[in-house]
N, C-alpha and C positions, 0 to 999 in steps of 0.2 A: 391238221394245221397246214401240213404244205400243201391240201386241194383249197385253203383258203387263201394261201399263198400264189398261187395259180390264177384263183379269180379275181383276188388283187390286180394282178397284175394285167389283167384287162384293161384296167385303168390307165394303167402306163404306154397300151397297145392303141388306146384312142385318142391319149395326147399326144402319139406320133403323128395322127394325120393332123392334132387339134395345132402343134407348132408346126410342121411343114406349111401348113397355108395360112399361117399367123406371118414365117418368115416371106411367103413367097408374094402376099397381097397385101400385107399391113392393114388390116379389115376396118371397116367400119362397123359398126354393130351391126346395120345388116348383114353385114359379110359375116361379121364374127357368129350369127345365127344361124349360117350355112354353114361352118365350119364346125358346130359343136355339133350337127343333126349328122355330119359325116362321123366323129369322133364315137358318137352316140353310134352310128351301124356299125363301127368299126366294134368299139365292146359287144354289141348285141349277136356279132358271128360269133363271139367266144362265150354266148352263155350268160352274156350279164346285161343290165339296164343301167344307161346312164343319164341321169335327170338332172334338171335344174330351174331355179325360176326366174332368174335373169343374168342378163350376159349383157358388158359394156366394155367398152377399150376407155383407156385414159393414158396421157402425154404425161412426156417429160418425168420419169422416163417411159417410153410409149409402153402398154401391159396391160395384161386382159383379165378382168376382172369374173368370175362368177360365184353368184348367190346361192348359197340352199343348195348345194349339190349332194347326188346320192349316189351311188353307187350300189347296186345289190345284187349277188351269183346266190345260187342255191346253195352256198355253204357257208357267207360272209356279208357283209354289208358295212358300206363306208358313208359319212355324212359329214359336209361341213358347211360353218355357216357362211365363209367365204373363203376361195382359192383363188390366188391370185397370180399370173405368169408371166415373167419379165425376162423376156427373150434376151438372148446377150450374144450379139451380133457379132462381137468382135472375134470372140472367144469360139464360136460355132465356125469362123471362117478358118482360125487358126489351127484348128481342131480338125476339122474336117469332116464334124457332127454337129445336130442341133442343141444345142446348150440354151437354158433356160430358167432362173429361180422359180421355186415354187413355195407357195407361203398356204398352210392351210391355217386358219383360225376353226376356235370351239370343234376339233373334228373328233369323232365318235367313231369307233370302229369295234363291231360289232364282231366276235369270234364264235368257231363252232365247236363250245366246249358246253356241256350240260350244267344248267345253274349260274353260269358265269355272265354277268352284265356286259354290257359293252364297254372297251375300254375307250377313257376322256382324255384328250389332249389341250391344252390351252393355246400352244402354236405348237404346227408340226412346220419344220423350212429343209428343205434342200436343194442345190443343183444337180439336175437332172442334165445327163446327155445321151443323144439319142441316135444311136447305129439303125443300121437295116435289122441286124442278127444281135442286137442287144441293147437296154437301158442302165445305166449309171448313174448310182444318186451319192455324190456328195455330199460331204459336209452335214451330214443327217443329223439336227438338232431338234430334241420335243422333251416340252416338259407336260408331267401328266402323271397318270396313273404308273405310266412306264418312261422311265429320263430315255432318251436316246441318246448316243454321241457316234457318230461312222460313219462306214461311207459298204455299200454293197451295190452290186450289177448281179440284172436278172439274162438270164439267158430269150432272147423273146421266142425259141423254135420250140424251146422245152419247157418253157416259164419255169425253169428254176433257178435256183440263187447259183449264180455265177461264181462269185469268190466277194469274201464280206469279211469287215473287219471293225465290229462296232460293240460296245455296254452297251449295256440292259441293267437298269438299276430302279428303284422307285417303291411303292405301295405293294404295286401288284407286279413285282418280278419274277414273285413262288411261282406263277402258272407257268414259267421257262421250263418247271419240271415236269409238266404234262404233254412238251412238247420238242424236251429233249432225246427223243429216239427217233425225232423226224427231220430233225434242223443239227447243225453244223454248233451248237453250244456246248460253254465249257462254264461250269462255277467258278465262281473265285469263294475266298475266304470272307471277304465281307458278306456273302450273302446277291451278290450281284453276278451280274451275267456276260458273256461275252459270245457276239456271234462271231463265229472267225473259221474262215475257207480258206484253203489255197485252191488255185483251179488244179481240178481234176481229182480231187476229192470226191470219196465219195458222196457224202449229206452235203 
């Protein structure tokens, strides 16, 4: 679970170059085609493919759409039907990071657990903000197979979870226990889950 944690987060390491020159050009779809082939070698140094079968920007508020995306490392695989990223200008300036909603629809994420299907999400959404030496995903809400509710940062030198503090609750929460000697989780009494880090912990 946390080397699928790792090639996740490849994902997160190629929407850094995918927003840096989202903020820097405000693309056109041609642009925006240059930008995801860079996003795309940025995942492929760390081991992963990142596909898709079409890419558009749309106004007001300006945000870039893609279709059919994939995602896949040798230990995991992600898929949605569409992801979509709405930069937030104001917020990135005041910050002094790239800050950006992320909305995935129908996404499937496939784990490397023996027997176990991939898991279904019907929206996954958070903001995302994005350091040199680290990613931050607020406001993490999905409903699915697995509820989400939190917010975690990955460390991007070491791809691991930073410090997090979010439920785990839904259908398929029980596999929290196959996965609980490698992640920062704690049961609750109902049966649900909770990831939670302080930095410098060890999981």
């Amino acid at each position: 679970m946390r080397r699928a944690l790792s090639g996740l987060s490849a994902l997160i390491v190629g929407l850094v170059f995918f927003f840096a020159a989202l903020y820097a050009f405000f693309p056109t779809d041609a642009a925006l085609a240059y930008i995801w082939r860079r996003a795309a070698q940025a995942a492929y140094d760390r081991g992963a493919t990142l596909e898709s079968a079409a890419l558009f920007t749309m106004e007001s508020p300006l945000r870039a759409v893609v279709k059919n995306l994939r995602l896949s490392t040798p230990v995991a695989s992600v898929e949605a039907e569409t992801l979509t990223v709405t930069p937030l200008f104001i917020r990135s300036l005041l910050s002094a990071s790239l800050k950006a909603e992320l909305e995935f629809n129908s996404l499937s994420l496939g784990v490397p657990l023996p027997g176990q299907p991939p898991l279904s999400f019907g929206v996954f959404s958070a903001t995302v903000g994005l350091r040199p030496d680290e990613a931050r995903l607020d406001g993490v809400r999905a409903a699915g197979d697995l509820d989400l509710d939190g917010y975690l940062t990955v460390d991007l030198r070491s791809m691991k979870i930073g410090t997090a503090d979010m439920t785990i609750t839904g259908e398929r929460a029980n596999l929290m226990e196959l996965a609980k000697t490698m992640l920062p989780l704690q049961k609750g009494d109902s049966g649900g889950w909770r990831l939670y880090r302080k930095g410098g912990a060890d999981k």
